[in-house]
N, C-alpha and C positions, 0 to 999 in steps of 0.2 A: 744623615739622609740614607734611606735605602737601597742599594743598589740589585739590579739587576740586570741579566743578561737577554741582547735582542739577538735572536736568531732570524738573517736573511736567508730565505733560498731561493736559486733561480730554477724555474722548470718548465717545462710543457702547459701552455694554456689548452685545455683540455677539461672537457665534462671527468669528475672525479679526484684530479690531481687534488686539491684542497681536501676533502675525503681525504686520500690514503695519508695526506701529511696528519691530522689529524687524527688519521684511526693507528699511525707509528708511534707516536707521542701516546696516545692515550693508553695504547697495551702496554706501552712502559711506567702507564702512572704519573706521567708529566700532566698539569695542567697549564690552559693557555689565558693569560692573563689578557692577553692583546693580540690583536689580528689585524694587518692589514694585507691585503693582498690588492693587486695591481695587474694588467696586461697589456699589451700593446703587440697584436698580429698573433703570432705561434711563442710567442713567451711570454711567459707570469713571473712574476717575484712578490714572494708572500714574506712577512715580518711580522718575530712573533717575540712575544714577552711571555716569559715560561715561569714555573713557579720551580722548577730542578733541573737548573744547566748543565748540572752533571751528567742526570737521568737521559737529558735531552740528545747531548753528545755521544752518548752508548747506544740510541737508539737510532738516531740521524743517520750514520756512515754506514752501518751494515746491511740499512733500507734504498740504501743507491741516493739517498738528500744528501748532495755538497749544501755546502752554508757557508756563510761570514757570522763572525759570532762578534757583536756590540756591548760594550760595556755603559748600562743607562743609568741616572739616578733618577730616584720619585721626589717632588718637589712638592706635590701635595697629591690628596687623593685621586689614581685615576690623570697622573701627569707626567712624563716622563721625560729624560731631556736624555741625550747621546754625550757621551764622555771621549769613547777612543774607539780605535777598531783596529781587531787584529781578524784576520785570515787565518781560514784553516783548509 
């Protein structure tokens, strides 16, 4: 099975914030396989399925995005399950 990595972030529910996570990721050339994003009052948490956890990681920390980074597998097209989670 394939694996890959979920990046959570928590942030400001705010016109934009999904934008800039997006527009950090895309100047580094990460694409986003999967988005969910959520909020509830003054915070959001968005979860993302990346196609470069590496690329993701160099670009996250120096942008002010803390995250939790998920280890998922693909089970079939467009499916993904959650394996472990470690903190960063």
């Amino acid at each position: 099975m394939a694996r890959a990595s979920q990046f959570t972030l928590s942030h400001e529910n705010r016109p934009g914030a999904l934008a800039y996570i997006a527009k950090v990721l895309g100047d580094a050339k990460v694409n986003i396989f999967a988005c969910l994003t959520t909020a509830s009052g003054n915070e959001g948490l968005t979860r993302l399925i990346v196609d470069r956890a590496d690329k993701a990681k160099q670009a996250l920390a120096p942008a002010g995005l803390g995250y939790t980074e998920t280890d998922v597998l693909r089970d079939a097209p467009g499916h993904w399950q959650v394996t472990k989670i470690s903190f960063k």
